[in-house]
C-alpha positions as CSV (number, residue, x, y, z in Angstrom):
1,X,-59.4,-91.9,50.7
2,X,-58.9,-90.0,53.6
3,X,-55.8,-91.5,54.8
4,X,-54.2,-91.7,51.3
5,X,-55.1,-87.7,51.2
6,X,-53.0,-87.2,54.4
7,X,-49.7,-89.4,53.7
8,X,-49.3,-87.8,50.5
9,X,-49.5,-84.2,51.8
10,X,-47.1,-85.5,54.4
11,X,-44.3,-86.8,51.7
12,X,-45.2,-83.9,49.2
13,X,-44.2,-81.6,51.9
14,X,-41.1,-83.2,53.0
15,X,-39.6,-83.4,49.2
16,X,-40.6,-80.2,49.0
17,X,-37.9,-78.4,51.6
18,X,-35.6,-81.4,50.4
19,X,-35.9,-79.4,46.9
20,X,-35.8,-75.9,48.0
21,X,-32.4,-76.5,50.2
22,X,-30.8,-78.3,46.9
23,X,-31.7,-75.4,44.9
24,X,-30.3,-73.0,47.2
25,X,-27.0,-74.8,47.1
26,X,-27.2,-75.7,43.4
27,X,-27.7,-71.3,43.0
28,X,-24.7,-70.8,45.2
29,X,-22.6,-73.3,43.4
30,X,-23.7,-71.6,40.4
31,X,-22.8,-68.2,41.6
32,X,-19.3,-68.6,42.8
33,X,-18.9,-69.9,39.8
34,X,-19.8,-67.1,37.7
35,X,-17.8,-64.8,40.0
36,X,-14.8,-66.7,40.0
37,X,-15.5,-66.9,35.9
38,X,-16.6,-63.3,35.5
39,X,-15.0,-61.8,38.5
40,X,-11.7,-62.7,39.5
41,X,-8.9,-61.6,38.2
42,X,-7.2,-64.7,37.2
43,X,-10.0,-66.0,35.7
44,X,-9.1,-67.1,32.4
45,X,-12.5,-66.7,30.8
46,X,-12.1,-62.9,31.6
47,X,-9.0,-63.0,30.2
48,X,-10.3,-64.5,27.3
49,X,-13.0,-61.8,27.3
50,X,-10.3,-58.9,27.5
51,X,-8.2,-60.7,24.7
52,X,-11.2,-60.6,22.6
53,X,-12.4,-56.7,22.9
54,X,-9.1,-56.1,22.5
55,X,-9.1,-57.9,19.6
56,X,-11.7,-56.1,18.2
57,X,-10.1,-52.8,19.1
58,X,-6.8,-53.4,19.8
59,X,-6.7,-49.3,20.2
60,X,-8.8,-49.0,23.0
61,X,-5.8,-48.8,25.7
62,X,-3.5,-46.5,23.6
63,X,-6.7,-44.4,23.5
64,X,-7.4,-44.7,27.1
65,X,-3.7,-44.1,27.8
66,X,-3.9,-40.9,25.1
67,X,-6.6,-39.3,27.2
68,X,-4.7,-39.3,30.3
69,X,-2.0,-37.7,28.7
70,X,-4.3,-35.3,27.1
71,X,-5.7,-34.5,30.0
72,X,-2.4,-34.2,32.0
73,X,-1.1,-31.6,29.1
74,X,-4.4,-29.8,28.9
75,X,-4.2,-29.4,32.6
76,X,0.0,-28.5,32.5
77,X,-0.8,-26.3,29.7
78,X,-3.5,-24.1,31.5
79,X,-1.3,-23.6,34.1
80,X,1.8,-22.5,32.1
81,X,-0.6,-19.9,30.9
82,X,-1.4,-18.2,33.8
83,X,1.8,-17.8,35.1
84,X,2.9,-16.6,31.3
85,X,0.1,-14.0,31.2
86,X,1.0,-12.9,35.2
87,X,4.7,-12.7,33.3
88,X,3.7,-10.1,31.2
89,X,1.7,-8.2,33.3
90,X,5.0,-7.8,35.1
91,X,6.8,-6.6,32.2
92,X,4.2,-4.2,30.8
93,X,4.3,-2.9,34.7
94,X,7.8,-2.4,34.5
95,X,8.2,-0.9,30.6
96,X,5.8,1.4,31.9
97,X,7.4,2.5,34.4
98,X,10.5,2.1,32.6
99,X,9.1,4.9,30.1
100,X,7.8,6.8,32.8
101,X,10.9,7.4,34.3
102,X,12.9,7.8,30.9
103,X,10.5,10.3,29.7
104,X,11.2,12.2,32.9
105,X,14.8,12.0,33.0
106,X,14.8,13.3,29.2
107,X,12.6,16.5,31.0
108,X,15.1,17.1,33.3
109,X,17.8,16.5,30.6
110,X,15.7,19.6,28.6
111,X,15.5,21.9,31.8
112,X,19.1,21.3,32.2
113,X,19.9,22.0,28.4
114,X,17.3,25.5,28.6
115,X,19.5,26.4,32.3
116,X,22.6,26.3,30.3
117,X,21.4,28.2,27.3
118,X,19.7,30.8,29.4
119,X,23.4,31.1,31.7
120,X,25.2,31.7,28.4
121,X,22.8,33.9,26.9
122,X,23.0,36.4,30.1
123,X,26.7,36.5,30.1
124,X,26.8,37.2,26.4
125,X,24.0,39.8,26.8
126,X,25.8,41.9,29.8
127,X,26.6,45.2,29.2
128,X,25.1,45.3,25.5
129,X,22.2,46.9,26.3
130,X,20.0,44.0,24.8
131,X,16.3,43.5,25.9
132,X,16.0,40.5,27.7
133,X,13.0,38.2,29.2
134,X,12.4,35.6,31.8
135,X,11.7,32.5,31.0
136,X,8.4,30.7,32.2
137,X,8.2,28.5,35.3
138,X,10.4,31.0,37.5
139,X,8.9,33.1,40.1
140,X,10.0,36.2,41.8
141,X,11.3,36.0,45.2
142,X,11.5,32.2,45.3
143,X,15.4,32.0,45.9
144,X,16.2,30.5,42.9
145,X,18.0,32.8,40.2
146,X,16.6,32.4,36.3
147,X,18.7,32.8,33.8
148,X,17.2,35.9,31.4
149,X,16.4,35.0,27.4
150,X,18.1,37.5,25.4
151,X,15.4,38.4,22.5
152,X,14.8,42.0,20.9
153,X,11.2,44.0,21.1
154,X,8.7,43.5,18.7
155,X,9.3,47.1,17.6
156,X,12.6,45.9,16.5
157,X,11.9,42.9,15.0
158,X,9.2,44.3,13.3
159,X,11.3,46.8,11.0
160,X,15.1,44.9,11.2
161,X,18.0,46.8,10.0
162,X,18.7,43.5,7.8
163,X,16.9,40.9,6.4
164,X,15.8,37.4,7.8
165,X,17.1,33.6,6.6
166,X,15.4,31.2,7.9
167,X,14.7,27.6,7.7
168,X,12.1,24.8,7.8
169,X,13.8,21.6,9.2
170,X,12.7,18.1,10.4
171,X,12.4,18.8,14.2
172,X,13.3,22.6,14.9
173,X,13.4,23.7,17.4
174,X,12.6,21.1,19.8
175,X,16.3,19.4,18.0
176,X,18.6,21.1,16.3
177,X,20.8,18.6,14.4
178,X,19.6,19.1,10.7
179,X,19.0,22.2,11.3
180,X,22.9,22.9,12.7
181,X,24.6,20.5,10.3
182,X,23.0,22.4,7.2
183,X,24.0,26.1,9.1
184,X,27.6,24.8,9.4
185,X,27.7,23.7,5.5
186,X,26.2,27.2,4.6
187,X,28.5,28.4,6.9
188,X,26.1,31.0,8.7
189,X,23.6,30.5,11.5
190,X,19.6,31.1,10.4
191,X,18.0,33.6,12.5
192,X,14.5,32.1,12.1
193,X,13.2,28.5,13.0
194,X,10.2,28.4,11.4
195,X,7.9,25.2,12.5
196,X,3.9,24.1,12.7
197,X,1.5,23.7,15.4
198,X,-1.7,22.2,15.7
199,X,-5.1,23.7,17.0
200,X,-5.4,20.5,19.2
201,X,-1.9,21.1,20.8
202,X,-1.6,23.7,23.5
203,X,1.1,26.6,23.7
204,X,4.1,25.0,23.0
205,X,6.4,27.5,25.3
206,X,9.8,25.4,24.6
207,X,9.7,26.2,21.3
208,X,10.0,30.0,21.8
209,X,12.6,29.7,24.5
210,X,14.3,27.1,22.7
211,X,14.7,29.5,19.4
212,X,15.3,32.3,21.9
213,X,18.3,30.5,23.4
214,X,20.0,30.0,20.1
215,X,19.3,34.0,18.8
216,X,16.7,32.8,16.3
217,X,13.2,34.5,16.0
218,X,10.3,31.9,15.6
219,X,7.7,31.1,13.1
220,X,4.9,29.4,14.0
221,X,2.7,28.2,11.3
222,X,-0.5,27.8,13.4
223,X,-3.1,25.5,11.5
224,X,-7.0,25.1,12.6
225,X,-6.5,21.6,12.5
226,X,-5.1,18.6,14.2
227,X,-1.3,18.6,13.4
228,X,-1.6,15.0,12.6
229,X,-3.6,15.8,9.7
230,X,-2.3,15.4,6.3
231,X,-2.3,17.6,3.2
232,X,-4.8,14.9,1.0
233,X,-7.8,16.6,2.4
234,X,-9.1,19.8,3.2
235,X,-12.1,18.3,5.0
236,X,-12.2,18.9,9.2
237,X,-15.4,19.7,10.2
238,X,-14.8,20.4,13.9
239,X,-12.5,23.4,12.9
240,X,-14.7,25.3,10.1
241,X,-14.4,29.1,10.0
242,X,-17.9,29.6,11.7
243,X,-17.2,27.5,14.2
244,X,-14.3,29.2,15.4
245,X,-16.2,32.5,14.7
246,X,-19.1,31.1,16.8
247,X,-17.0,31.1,19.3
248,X,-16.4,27.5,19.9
249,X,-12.8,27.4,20.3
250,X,-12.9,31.3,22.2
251,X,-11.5,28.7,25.7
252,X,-8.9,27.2,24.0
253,X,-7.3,30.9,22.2
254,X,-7.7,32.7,25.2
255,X,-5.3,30.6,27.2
256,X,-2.9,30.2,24.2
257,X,-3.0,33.9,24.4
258,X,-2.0,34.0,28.2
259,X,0.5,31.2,27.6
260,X,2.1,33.4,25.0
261,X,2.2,36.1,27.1
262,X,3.7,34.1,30.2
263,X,6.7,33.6,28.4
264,X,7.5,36.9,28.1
265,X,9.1,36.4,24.3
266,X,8.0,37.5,21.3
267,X,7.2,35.0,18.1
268,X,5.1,35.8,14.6
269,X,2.3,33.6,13.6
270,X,1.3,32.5,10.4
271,X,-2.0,31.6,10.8
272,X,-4.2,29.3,8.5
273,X,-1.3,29.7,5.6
274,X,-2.1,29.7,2.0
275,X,-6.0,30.3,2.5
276,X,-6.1,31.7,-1.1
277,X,-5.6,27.8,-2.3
278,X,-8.1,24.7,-2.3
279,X,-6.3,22.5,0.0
280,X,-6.7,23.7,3.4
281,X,-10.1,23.3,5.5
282,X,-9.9,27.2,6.0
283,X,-10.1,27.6,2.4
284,X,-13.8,29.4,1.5
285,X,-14.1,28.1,-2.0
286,X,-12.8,25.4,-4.2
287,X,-12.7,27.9,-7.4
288,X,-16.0,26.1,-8.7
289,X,-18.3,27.6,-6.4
290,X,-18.2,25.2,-4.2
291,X,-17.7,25.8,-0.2
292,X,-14.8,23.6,1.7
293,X,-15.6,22.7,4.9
294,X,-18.7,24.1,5.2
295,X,-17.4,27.4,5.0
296,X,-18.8,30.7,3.6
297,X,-17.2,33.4,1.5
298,X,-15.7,36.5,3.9
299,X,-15.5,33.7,6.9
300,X,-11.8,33.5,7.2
301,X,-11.3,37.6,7.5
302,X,-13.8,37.4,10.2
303,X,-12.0,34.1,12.0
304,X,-8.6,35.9,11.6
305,X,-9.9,38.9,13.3
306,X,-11.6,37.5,16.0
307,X,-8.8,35.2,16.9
308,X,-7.0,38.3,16.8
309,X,-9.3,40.1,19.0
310,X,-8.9,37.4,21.9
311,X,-5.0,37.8,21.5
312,X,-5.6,41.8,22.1
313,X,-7.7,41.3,24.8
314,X,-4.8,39.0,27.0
315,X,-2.1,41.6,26.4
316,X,-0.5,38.9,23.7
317,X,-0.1,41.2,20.7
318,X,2.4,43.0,22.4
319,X,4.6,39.7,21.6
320,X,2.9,38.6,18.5
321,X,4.1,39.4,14.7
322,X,0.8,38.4,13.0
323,X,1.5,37.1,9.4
324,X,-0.6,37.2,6.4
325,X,0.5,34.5,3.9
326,X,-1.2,33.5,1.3
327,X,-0.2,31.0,-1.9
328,X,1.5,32.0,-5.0
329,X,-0.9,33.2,-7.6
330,X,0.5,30.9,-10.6
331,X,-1.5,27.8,-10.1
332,X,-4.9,28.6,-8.6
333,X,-8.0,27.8,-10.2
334,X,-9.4,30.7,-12.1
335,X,-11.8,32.1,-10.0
336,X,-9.3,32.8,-7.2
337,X,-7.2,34.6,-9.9
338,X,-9.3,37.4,-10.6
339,X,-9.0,41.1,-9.4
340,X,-10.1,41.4,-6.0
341,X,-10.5,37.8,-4.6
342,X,-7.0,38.2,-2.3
343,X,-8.3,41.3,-1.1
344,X,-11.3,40.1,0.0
345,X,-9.2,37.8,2.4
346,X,-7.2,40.3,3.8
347,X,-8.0,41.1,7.6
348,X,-6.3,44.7,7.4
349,X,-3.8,46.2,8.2
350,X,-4.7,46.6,12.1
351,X,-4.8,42.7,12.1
352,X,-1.7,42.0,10.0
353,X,1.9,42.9,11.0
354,X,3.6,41.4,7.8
355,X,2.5,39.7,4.5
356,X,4.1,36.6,3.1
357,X,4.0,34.1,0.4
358,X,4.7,30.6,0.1
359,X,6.4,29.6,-3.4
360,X,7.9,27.1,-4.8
361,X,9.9,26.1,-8.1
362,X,8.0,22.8,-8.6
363,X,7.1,20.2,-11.7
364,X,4.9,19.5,-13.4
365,X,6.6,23.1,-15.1
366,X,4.4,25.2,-17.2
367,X,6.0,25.4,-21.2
368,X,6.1,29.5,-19.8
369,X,8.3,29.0,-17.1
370,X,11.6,30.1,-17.4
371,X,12.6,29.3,-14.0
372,X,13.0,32.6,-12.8
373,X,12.4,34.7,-9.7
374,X,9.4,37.0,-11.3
375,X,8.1,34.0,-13.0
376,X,7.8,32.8,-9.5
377,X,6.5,35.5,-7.3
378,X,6.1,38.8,-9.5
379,X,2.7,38.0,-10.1
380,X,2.0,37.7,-6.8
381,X,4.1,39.9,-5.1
382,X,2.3,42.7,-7.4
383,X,-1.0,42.2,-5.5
384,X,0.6,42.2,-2.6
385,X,1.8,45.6,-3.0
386,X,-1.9,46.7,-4.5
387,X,-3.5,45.6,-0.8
388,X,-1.1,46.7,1.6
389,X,2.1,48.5,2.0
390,X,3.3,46.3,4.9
391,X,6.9,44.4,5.2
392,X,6.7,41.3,2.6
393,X,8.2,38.2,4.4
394,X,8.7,35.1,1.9
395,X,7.3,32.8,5.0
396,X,7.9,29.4,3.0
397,X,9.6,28.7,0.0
398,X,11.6,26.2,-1.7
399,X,13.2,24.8,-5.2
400,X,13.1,21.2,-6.0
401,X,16.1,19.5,-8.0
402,X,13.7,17.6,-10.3
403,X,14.8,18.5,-14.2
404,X,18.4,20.5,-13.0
405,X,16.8,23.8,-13.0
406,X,17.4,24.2,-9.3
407,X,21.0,26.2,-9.3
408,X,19.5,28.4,-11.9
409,X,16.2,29.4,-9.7
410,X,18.6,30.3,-7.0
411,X,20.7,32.4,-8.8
412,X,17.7,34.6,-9.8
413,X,16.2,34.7,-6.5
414,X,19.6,36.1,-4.9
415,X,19.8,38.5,-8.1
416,X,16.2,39.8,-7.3
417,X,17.0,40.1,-4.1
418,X,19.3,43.2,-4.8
419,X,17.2,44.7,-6.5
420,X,15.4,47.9,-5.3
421,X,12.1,47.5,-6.0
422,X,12.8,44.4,-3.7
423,X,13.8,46.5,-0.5
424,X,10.2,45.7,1.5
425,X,10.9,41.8,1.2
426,X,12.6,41.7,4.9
427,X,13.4,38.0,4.2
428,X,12.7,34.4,3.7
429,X,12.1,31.0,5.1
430,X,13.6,27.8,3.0
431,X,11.9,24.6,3.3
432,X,14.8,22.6,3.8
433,X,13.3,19.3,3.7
434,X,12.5,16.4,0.9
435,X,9.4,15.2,0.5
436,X,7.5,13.0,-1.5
437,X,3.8,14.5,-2.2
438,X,1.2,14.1,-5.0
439,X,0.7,17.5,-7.5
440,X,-2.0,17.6,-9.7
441,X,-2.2,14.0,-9.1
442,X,1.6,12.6,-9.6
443,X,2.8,11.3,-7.1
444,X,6.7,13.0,-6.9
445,X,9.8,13.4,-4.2
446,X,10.9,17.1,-4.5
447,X,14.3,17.7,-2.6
448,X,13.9,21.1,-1.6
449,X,17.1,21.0,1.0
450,X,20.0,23.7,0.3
451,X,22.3,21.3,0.6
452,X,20.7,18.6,-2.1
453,X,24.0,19.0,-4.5
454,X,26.7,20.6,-4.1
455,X,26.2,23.2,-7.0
456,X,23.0,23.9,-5.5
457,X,24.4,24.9,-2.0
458,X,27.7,26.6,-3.7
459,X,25.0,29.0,-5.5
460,X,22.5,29.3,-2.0
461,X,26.2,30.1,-0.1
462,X,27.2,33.0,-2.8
463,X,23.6,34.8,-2.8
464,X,23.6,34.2,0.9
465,X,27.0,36.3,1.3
466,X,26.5,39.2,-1.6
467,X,26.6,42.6,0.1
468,X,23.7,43.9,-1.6
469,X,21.3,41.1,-0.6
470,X,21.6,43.0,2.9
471,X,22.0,39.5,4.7
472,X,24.0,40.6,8.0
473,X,24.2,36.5,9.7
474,X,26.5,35.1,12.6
475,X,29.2,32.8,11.6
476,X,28.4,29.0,11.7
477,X,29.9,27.5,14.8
């Protein structure tokens, strides 16, 4: 048993690495097999295998190829916008500068324009006797030679030997263009300019030295608001009466004030215009009662004077004409048509060098209205002369074409201007522009130019020239 036991181990043992080394070749075999099969890249069966995915999706290498392209444009297009946005960094850098350096060379263009205005002005003014200033910006003793503004006093000014035209126009006095090309068709020059200013602009000292230069007395219509803000609202609550009162804007007048009196020239001032109205945010009231702006009845009189008091204080009303100009009576609300309600707006006569009045021939028309001068401003000018006994300037006026009633208007104004009772109206101011506006809500274009027809100007040309109106004007050029 023993010996059968051991020669069996013996064989078993011997077949058994026999086996193992045959299976070691048989998995070798096996495996080079499966790599030259799966592998290589002849192998048909992997060829077969590709044929057959891409049977099943024969987009698979478009998509693959699509991707790479994506990519590639993705990558091209990321690039092309850098170098796009670096591009136009470049360009706003040089438009800015661009601007920067047009803006100046129109500033030097100006100075030069102002130097040879000023050299004419002093030739013409030697030996006549004729006050004269110095501009701003030149300084005593510094080598340089300015060129003197001819302008009268204020005592002169202030009482004229005749009467003022002048004229609202889009730009004056900063251009003159409409404002010249309507003087040459009228065939005299203006000798007002008559513009608006803003309480968030500062002393705008071209515009005096500009008017100056061309003989023309200036009339600033100074408004307690931005001078971007339109006429739809009488709502700016930064610049109510008692804030000005209060004292809040007491920096900003008394440097206007010093501004005013650095240029030497004298100007009037029509501040916070037409205050007996409901339009403006210096308004009180809006005839129900009601306050505008948060303002308080007997507010403006005290914001009047107290900007007036600053002015007094820098020496500036020695240069100022200070004018009182409130709206035509016709079309107010009630309450601010009863006895006494002008008056109570009136600063005094130590805070008021002229009174004014802004009125206008303008639709809708009344069935009353006969389109007439005293229909116009009788009403008005009657109070007027029941508060005060000072010079009446008509600061802002106008006629609109709309229903041909135009040439008519201005034939009475002239007429009424001949008249003695008329002698303390020193002059007027046309609004010689058109402009489309919404009154007692229709929306309208008025054409209030002198020149909007040609029977209109013929009849503006004929008042303008009749001895008796007491016009005394330069020639056109």
């Amino acid at each position: 048993m023993s010996e059968f036991t051991s020669n069996w181990w013996a064989q078993s043992k011997s077949r058994s690495q026999i086996t193992t080394a045959a299976f070691l070749v048989l998995a070798l075999v096996l495996g080079g097999l499966s790599y030259f099969i799966w592998a290589s890249p002849t192998s048909p069966v992997r060829g077969a295998v590709n044929a057959a995915v891409a049977a099943v999706n024969p987009l698979a290498g478009e998509n693959t190829t699509l991707k790479k392209s994506l990519t590639s444009a993705t990558k091209m297009i990321s690039t092309q916008q850098g170098k796009i946005t670096a591009l136009q960094k470049k360009v706003l850098t040089s438009q800015a500068s661009t601007a920067k350096q047009l803006a100046e060379a129109q500033q030097r263009a100006v100075a030069a324009e102002n130097a040879l205005a000023q050299a004419k002005a002093q030739l013409s003014a030697a030996g006549s006797g004729t006050k004269t200033h110095t501009a701003s910006g030149s300084k005593p003793g510094s080598g340089s030679v300015a060129a003197p503004i001819t302008a009268p006093s204020k005592a002169q000014l202030l009482q004229p030997a005749s009467r003022y035209f002048g004229m609202y126009t889009d730009q004056a006095p900063f251009n003159w263009a409409t404002f010249d090309a309507t003087s040459a068709k009228i065939g005299v020059q203006p000798n007002v300019v008559g513009y608006f200013s803003g309480w968030d602009e500062t002393f705008r000292a071209n515009a005096v030295t500009r008017a100056w230069q061309a003989g023309r007395l200036p009339l600033m219509t100074w408004e307690s608001r931005p001078i971007s803000a339109g006429n739809d609202t009488n709502v700016a609550p930064d610049y109510s009466l008692p804030k000005i009162i209060d004292g809040s804007f007491d920096a900003y007048l008394h440097q206007y004030a010093k501004d005013i009196v650095a240029t030497g020239l004298p100007l009037a001032i029509r501040l916070d215009h037409e205050m007996n109205g409901v339009w403006y945010p210096w308004s009180e009231t809006d005839g129900q009662g009601k306050s505008i702006n948060g303002n308080s009845a007997g507010e403006y009189v005290k914001m009047w004077q107290h900007v007036h008091d600053i002015f007094q204080a820098e020496g500036a009303n020695n240069l100022v004409m200070w004018v009182w100009s409130p709206n035509i009576v016709n079309n107010l609300p009630a309450a601010h048509k009863v006895d006494g309600y002008l008056q109570s707006l009136y600063p005094g006569d130590a805070y008021v060098d002229w009174v004014g009045l802004s009125g206008y021939l303008r639709p809708p028309y009344k069935p009353d209205n006969d389109f007439s001068f005293d229909y116009t401003f009788k009403p008005s000018l009657d109070e007027l002369r029941s508060i005060t006994a000072k010079p009446i300037l008509l600061s802002e006026i106008g006629a609109s074409e709309t229903d041909g009633h135009k040439v008519a208007w201005i034939n009475s104004f002239f007429q009424a201007m001949g008249k003695p009772e008329n002698d303390d109206i020193i002059g007027f101011s046309w609004f010689n522009l058109a402009v489309t506006s919404y009154v007692e809500g229709v929306r309208a274009t008025n054409d209030w130019r002198i020149d909007s027809r040609a029977d209109t100007l013929s009849a503006f040309i004929t008042g303008l020239t009749k001895p008796e109106d007491n016009f005394t004007l330069t020639p056109a050029k």
